[in-house]
Structure formats: C-alpha cells, structure tokens
N, C-alpha and C positions, 0 to 999 in steps of 0.2 A: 805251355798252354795258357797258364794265365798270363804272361805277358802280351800274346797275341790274342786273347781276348780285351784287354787294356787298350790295344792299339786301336782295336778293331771300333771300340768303344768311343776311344777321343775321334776317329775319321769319320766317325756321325757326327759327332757336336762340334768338329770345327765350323762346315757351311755357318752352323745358328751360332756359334760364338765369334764368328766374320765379320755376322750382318749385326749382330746385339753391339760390337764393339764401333763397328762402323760408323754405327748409329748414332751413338755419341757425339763427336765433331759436327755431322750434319744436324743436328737437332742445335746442337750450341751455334752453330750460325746462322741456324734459321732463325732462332730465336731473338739474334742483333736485327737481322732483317727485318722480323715484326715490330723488333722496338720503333727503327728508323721509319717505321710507316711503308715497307717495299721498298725501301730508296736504297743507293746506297748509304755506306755508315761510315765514320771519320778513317782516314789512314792511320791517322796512332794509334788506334785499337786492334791494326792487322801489323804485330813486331813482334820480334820473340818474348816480349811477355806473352802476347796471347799463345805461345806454342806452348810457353811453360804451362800456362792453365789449363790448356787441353791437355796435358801430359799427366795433371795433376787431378783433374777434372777423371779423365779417363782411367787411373787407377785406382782412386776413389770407388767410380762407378761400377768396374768389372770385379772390384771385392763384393761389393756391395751385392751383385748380382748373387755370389754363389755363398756368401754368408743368410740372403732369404732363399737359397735353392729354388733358384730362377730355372737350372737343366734339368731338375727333376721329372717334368712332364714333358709326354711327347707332345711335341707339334698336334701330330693328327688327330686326338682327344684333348684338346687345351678345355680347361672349366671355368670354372667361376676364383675357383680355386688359384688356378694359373695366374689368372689376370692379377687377382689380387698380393701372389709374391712380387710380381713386377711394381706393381704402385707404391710397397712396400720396399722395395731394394730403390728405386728411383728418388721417391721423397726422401730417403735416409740421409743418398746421395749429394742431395741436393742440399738439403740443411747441413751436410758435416764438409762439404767444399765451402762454405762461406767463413768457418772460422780457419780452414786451410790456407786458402787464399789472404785471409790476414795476414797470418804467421809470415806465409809469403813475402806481403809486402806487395802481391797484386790485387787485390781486391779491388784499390786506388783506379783501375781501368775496367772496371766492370760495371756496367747499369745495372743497379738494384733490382727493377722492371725482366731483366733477362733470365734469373734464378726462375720463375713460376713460368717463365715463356717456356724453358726450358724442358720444364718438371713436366707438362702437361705436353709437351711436343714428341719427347721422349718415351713416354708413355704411348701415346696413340702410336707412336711407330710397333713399339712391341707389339703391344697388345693386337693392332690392326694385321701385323706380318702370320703372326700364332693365328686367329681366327681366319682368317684367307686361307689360310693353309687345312684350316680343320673343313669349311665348306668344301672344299674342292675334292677330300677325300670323301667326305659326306654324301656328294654330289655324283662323285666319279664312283662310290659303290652302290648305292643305289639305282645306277644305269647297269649292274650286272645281267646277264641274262636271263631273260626270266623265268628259263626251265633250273636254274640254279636258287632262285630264292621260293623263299614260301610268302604267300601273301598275306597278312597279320591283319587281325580287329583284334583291339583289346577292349577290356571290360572293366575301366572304371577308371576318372580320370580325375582323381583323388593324390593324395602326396605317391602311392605306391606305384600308381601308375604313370606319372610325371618320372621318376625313375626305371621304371621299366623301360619307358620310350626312349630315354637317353641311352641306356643302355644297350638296347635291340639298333638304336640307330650306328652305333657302332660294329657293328655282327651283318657284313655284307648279305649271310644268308637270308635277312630277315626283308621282305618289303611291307611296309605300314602303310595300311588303308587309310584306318580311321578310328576314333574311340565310340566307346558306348559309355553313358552316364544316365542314372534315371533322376539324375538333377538337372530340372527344365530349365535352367537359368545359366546352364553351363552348354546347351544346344546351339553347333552354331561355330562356339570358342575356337582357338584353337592352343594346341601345348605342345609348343618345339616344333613347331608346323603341321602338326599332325591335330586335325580337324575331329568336333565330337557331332558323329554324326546320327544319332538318335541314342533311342534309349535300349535299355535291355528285351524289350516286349519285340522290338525292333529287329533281334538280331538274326531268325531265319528269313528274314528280306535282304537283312545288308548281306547279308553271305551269299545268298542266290546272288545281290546286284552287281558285285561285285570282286566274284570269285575267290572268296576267301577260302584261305587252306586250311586254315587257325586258327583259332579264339584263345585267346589270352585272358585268364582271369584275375586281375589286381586289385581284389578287394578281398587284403587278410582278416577283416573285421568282418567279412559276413557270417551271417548266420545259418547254421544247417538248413533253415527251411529255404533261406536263400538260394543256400547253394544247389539243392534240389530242383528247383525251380529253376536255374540258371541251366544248369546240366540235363532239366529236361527238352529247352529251348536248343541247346546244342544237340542233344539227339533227335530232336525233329530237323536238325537243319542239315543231320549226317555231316556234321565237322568235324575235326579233332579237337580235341580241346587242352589246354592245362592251367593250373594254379600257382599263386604266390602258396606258401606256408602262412599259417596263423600270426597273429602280431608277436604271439610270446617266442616262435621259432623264431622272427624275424627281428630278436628283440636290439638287435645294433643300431636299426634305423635304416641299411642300405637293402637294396634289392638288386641283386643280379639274375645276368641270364640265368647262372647256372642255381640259379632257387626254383625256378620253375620244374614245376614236376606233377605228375599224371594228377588228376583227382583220385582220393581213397576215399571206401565207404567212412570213414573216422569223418571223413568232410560232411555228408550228407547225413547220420545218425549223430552226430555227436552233439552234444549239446553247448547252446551257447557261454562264452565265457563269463567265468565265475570271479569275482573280486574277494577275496581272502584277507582276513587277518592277520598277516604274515607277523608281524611286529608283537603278535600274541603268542603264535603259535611257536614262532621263535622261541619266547621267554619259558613257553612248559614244555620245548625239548633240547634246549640248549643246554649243556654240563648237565646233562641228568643221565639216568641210566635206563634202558628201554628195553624191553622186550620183547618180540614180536614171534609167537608160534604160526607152526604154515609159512613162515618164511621162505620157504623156497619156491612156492605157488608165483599164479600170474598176480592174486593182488597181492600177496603179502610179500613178494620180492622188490614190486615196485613200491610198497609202502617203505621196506624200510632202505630204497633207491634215497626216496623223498627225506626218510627223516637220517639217513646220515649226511646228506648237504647243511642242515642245519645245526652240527655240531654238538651231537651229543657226547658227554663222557664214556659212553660204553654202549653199547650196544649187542644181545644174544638172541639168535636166530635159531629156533628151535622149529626140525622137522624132520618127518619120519621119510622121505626121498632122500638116499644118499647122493646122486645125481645134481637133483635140484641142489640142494646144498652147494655144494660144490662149484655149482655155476655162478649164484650170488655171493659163495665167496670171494670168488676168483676176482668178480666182478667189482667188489665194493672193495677190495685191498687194490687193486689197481687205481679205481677213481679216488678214495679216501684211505692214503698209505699211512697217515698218520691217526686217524680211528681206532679202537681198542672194539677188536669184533669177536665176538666168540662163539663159537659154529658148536651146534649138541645136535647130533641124531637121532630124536627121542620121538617117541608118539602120547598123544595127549594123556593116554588112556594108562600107561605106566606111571602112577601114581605114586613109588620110589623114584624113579628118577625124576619126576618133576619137583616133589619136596627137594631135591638133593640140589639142584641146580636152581631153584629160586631162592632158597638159604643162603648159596657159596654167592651168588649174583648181585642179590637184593635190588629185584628191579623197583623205582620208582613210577615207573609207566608202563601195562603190558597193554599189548594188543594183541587180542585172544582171534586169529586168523581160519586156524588149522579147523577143516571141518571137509568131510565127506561132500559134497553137493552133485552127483550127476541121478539126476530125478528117477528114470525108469531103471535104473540099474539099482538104487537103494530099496526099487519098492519088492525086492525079490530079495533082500537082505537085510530086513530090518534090524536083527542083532546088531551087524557093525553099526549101521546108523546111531541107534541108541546107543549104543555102548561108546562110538566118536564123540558125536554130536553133540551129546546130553549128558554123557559121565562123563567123558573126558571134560569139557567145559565147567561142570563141578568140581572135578582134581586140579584144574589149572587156578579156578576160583579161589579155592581154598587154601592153595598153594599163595594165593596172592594176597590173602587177610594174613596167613603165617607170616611171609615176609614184611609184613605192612608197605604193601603198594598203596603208592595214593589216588592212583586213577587205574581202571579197568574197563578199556571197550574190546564190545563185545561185537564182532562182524556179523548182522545177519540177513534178512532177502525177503524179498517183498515173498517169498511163495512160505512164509510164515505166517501169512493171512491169511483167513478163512481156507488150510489146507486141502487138500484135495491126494496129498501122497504123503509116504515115509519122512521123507528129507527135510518138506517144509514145515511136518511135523515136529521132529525133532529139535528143529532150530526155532522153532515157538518156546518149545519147552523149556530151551535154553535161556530164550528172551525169561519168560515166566521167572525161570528161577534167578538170575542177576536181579531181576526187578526187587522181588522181595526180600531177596541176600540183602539187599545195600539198606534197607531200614535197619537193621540189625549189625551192621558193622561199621567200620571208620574208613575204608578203604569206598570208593564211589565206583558205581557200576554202571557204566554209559553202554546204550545197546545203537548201535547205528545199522538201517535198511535202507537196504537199495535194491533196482533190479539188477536186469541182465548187464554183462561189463561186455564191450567189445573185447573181441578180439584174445580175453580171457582161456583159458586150458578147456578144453569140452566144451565151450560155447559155439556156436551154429555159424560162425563167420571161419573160423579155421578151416569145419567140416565141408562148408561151401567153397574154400580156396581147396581143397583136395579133390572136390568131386570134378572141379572144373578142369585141375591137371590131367585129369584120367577121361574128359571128353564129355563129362555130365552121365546122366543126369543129375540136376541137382532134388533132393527130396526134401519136401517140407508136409507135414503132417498134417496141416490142416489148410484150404486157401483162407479161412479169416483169423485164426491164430494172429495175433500180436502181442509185443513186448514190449518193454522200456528200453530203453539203451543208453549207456553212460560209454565214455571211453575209461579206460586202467587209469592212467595220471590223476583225472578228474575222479573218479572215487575215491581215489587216496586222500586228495588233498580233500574234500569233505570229509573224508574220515576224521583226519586233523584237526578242522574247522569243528566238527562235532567234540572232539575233547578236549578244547579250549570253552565251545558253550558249556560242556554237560557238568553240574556240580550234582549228580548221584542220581538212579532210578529213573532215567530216561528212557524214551526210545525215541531217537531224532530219524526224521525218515524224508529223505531228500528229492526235491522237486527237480522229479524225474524229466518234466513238457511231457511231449505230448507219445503216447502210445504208438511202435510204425510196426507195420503187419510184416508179420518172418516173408509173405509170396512176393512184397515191394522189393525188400532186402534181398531175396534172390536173382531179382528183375535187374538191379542196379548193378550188382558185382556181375550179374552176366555183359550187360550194357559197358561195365568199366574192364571189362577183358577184351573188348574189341570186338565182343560177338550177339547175336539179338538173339534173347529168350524166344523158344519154341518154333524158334529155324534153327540156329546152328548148336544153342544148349535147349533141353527140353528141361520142364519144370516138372516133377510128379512127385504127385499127393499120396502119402501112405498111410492116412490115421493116423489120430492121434495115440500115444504110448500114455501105457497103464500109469494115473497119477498126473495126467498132463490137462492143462488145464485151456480153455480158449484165451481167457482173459488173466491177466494178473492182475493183486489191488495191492496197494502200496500200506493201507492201514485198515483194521474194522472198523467198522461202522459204530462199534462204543465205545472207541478210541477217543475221536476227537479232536481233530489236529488242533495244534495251536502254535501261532508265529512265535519265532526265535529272534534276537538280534538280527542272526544273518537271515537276509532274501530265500536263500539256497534251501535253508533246512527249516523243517518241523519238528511240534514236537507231540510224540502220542501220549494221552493220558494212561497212567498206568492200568493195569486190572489184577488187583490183590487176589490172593489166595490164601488159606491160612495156612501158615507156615507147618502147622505138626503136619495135617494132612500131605504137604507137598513133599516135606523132608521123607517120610514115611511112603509115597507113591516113589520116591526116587528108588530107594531104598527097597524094594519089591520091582523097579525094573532094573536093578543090578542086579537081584536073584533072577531073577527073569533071563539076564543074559548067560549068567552062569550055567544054566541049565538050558539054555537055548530053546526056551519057552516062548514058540513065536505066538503064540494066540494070547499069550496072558500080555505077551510083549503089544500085541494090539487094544488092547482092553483098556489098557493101563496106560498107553497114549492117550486113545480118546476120553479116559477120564479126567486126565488133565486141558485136554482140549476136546471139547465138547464137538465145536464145528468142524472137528477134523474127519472128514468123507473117505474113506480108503476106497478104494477098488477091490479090497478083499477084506468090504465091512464086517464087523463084529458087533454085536449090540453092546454098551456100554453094560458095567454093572456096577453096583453099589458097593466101595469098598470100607 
C-alpha cells in the first residue's frame, strides 16, 4: 500500500518536475539571446562545453529546487508563499553555478550579463506556469452551477477578511459577491477581486440586490453591541449568517473556512475584550500554592482551568459535588499531567475538615468560591443559606489566618446590594465580615462582585436552551427585568486581575457595560435557533419570584466607587461595623441555625443589613 501510494505520488509531480526541469536549458538560452540583442550568438558558445554547463547548471538547479521545497505546494493554490520558495531555490542556483563553473574551468565561455538574464527568466517561467494554473482552476470553479454554490457577502474587509476570501475562493461551493466595510475610504476597493460594495447599514439592500444566500461575518474584534447590531441587520434581511471567533480564539493569525461557525449569544452579551496584567498575575500564581473552594461549579472550575495554565506548585480543589469533582479532575490531570492536584470533597460549613486540610495544604492563595446562589429557592431556606454562605465563609476564613494565607478572595454578586432576598443577603454579610476581618489580621481579604455569568449552572441561558428543545415556551418573569452579563473565562480572569490589584479590605466590583433586558435575551436565542419569537417560540411572562428584583446595582450608593489601575475594575469604599457587635451577631446566627430559628434567622440578617427587604419582612430589633 505504501509503495503504490509512493508511485501514485511521484506520477503527479513528474508533469511539474518535466516542465521545472525543462525550464532550465530554455531559460539559459534565452538568456544568450537577450544578451546578443535577438541575434544570433557566436558558434563557440554552442560545443560541448555548453552541454557540460547545462549538465551542471541543471543539477545545480533541480537540488536546489527541492532543498527550498519547491513540490510542496499544489499548483492550484500557489501563494505568495510559493513564489517566494521558487526566487529562493533560483537565486541560490544561480550564485553557486558561478563558483562551479570555475572549478570547471567553463566559466571562461560564459557572459557575465547571462547569470541575472537567467535568474529573472527562470523565475518568471515558474512563477508565471504555477499562477496560470491557479487562475484557471479559480476561474473554472467559479463557473460551477449555480444551484450548487451559495452566494457570499462578507462583512469586513480588514486582515481577517482578506483571509477569509482567499480561502472561500478556493472552496468551489462558495460564489463571492462582494464585501461590506463601514470604512468609507475602502468603498469601491477591491481584495483579490472581490469588490467592497457598501457598508454594513447597506446590507439588507445588497442581499435583496443581489441574491445573497450568506453573510459572512470577519470582524473578530467586534464588539457585542456590534455584533447585535450586525445580526439585527441580517434578521431584517432573512439571511443566514455566520462568524469568524474572537481574536484570542483566533490567536495563530490564520482564518479558515472551517472557523466559521453560527453566531452564539456569548457574541451578542458578552462583553468587550479586556487587556489583563498577565505578567502580574503570572508572578502571584506561579510556584505558589492555591486553593479554590466550589471548585467543581461553572466559575470555580473554570477558575482553577485558568490558574492551573499558569503554573502553580500545587493546587486543591475543595467541593461538596462528588460528580463535579470528578469531572475537573479528570479534566485538569489530562490537560496539566504534570500539576500536583488534590481533589477533597468537603462542604464549607465542616469546620474539622477544613482546619484539617488547610494545615496538611498550607495554601498561599485561596479563592473562597463555594456558595449557595439560586435566588427563589434560598428565600424558603434561609438556614442553609446562612449557615453556607456566611458560616461557612467564616470556617474557610479562619481556616485561612490559621494557615497564614497571604491572599483571600472572596467571590461575591451584585445582588449583595441593597438586597431584596435570602442569598444576596447573605453574601453581604459575607462581604461585611472579610471587610472588617482583614484590619485585624496579616492574611488580606479581597471581595470581588460581579453580575450575572453566561451560560453559568442555574443561570437563564442554559434554562432558555432546554425550553427551546422541548418546543418553548420560553418564560421570563417579567418584560422589563434586566441583568448584567459577563461570559465564565472573562470573570475569572478579573477575578485574577482583582488579586493582583487587592492589597486587603476591598471590594472591586467590575465594569459590567451596559445592562440587556432577560425578554431581548430570549428574542435573540429564539432568532439564533432558526426560529422567530411569538410565531414558531412564544415568549411568556410569569412574575416575578419571591426576592427577585427588576433591576440589579452593582454597588450602594455609600459606597462610592473609585478607579483602580485597571480600566475593568472598581473599587468600593468599605462600610465598618464594630467588630464585638458583628463577631457576636455571627455568633447568635450559628445558634440560630442550630435550632433552626428562621425568624430570629431573619432579624439577625437585617440587623446586619439594614437595607435588606425580604419578602417575608421582619421588623429589625435592637440587639
């Protein structure tokens, strides 16, 4: 089999190693020709010396060729690339036949003038045979049927898309209209002969004008409101559409057909990209030892995704999901076989086993993850909430000044501001008490909020890809309801970027843009399934759920943000409490759980947070 694939192999590349070889003698005589002006050129230059020098000349030449791997590329896709092995095996050629021909002892009948005649004759022959050859298959697919191709606009006629079109021009399927660019100075242009013919405001006219099947989107640098914007234009135009991946997907530099792929909500919510400290963030997780509770969750698996690429000494992943566990084990001994990982299935709120395993560990860095968050479900269970949320977060803390950790962040969510439920409650309280922990010890307690995470466990993009499997409807609670939206990777790595700013007693709370309403978000994954909201999915409204809020705010109002180094993040001013009192209110909601004292269990939140609103108020009292 492999031999007669061998054979099969060299009876392709003889025709082109015939004509390459052929080449040669013709090019060396044309080149006496040009010397002589067209005329002819003396008879003592046409004797067996000249055979010897073609003989010499010639084996020269065809080393030459496959020493710059001249056969590598096919004919029918010759580049730029191509030509220039050829320039490179020619000129080599040409300078290492003149000290040959020395040795020889023929040089003596060669015109000096004939070497560059040569090298540039020689050349254009390649070069010229390879490109004739690529137009014609260019030409000759492009004439396919045209129930067989799809007719192509592409959108954006930038490096990515100068790529794409080279690419699509090889892929018979494809027929190229024309580009779109909202850069007026490039209206008009054309790239690889493919004309830009308006701009993007432009594109449900060109698609009418011109029957387009396709839009093509080549602009990885755009921005969600872009793309929003771009993808509403194609649903007015009833086209299909698809995307390049983001520049960091795309981070080699080439673009192929096969990168294109459908638009994801992640394109339209997500927010624009963030420039990181990496070269910091490197230094305080490099050889250190790391922590991460909730590790098995949607942020805290891809948290410690992120920080075992950066090479830490050790790394232990503590969560009470034996599953979960299991999956980012699997996952991160496959990708990082040589990482020291150590998997415990503990829950925060075991207060032996977390002494036990922060002692035997001695993390230098934890990231306190592990927390209860699904809203209407904690507000009918306040016990575990407090008892997760707020003591466990205290066991882990304390576990963390025993060990002397140097850094302690603390994960927590915009719906810690001015609460309205159980959960966002709790994870105040949590903020509350790191704040005023870290005046009083050596270990620094960073608190990092954000909002909602795409695409996260319990979050409403999962919920909306199941209702849609089963045929909708999809339900959203309220039509003005909106959220913040981050994508998973992007809150991580600010997580990161937050514990390289935070030196103690922060709360960094990350610039979220701009607020989009949950009835937008159902509109668009119906729109990006191939189907239009309230014909083929219906949208319905069921109320809002106990503790649910219209709006979310990212900080109070006595807060007071203030800029950080980075663009991305803030930073809230703290809000002290006195420590006996707070130590003491914990302390009375650990009895409180014990005894499963929900009303004292409500009291004794809001007396910690005053503005905290339950749906099953309690009047605060004086403790």
């Amino acid at each position: 089999m492999k031999k007669s694939a061998l054979l099969t192999k060299l009876n392709k590349k003889i025709p082109v190693l015939t004509l390459d070889v052929l080449s040669i003698p013709f090019a060396w005589y044309l080149a006496y020709w040009l010397r002589y002006n067209l005329k002819p050129f003396p008879n003592e230059l046409i004797s067996s010396n000249s055979l010897q020098t073609i003989v010499l000349l010639m084996t020269v030449q065809v080393t030459s060729y496959y020493y710059f791997k001249v056969y590598r590329g096919l004919w029918r896709f010759s580049s730029i690339g191509d030509m220039f092995r050829i320039i490179k095996s020619v000129v080599s050629a040409t300078v290492l036949i003149i000290p040959t021909l020395y040795l020889s002892s023929l040089l003596h009948f060669v015109p000096r003038s004939v070497f560059p005649l040569y090298c540039l004759i020689l050349t254009t022959l390649l070069c010229g045979a390879r490109l004739t050859r690529r137009a014609i298959f260019d030409r000759f697919s492009q004439h396919l049927p045209n129930t067989l191709q799809q007719r192509v606009l592409v959108l954006g006629a930038g490096k990515a898309g100068e790529m794409l079109i080279r690419e699509l021009k090889k892929h018979p399927a494809y027929h190229l209209i024309g580009l779109m660019d909202d850069n007026l100075s490039k209206r008009g242009l054309e790239i690889h002969s493919v004309r830009v013919l308006g701009a993007s405001r432009d594109l449900p006219e060109l698609v009418e004008r011109h029957k387009a099947d396709l839009v093509l989107i080549a602009i990885p640098s755009a921005r969600s409101a872009s793309m929003r914007r771009i993808v509403g234009l194609c649903e007015q135009a009833k086209v299909a559409f698809r995307t390049l991946p983001s520049l960091v997907a795309l981070a080699d530099g080439t673009v192929t057909v096969n990168d294109l792929r459908e638009v994801n909500i992640e394109d339209l919510l997500g927010r624009d990209q963030i420039q990181l400290e990496w070269d910091k963030i490197i230094a305080h997780i490099a050889n250190r030892r790391v922590l991460v509770t909730g590790g098995g969750g949607s942020i805290g698996s891809e948290l410690c995704r992120q920080i075992s690429a950066l090479a830490p000494e050790s790394l232990m992943i503590i969560d009470n999901s034996e599953f979960n566990l299991y999956q980012i084990e699997q996952e991160l001994r496959q990708k990082f076989p040589q990482l020291l990982i150590q998997i415990v299935l503990l829950s925060v709120t075991d207060a032996t086993g977390i002494d036990y395993h922060f002692q035997q560990f001695k993390p230098q860095i934890v990231f306190h993850v592990a927390a209860f968050k699904h809203v209407p479900m904690l507000e009918e269970q306040i016990r575990v909430a407090v008892k997760n949320n707020v003591l466990g977060t205290k066991i882990v803390a304390e576990a963390s000044i025993a060990a002397k950790v140097e850094k302690f962040v603390l994960i927590s969510t915009d719906k810690a501001v001015n609460p309205t439920n159980v959960m966002g409650t709790t994870k105040r309280v949590a903020e509350i008490y790191c704040q005023n922990l870290d005046e009083r010890v050596a270990t620094q307690f960073i608190t990092v909020r954000f909002g909602n995470v795409l695409d996260s466990a319990g979050s409403v993009v999962p919920l909306f890809r199941r209702q849609l499997q089963a045929g909708g409807p999809l339900t959203v609670t309220h039509p003005d309801i909106q959220r913040y939206f981050m994508t998973i990777p992007e809150a991580c790595q600010l997580i990161l970027q937050a514990m390289v700013n935070g030196h103690g007693g922060e709360i960094f709370v990350l610039d979220m843009g701009e607020p989009i309403k949950i009835a937008y978000l159902a509109e668009q994954m119906i729109r990006l399934a191939g189907k239009q909201p309230g014909q083929d999915i219906q949208i319905e409204y069921t109320g809002l759920r106990p503790g649910e809020k219209l709006f979310e705010e990212l900080f109070h109002e006595s807060e007071q943000l203030n800029n950080t180094e980075h663009a991305k993040l803030f930073k809230a001013r703290v809000r002290h409490l006195d420590w006996q009192e707070l130590t003491r209110t914990l302390r009375l909601l650990d009895n409180a759980c014990e005894i499963n004292n929900v009303d004292e269990l409500q009291v004794l939140l809001k007396s910690l947070v005053p503005e905290f609103k339950s749906s099953m108020a309690v009047d605060a009292i004086t403790l």
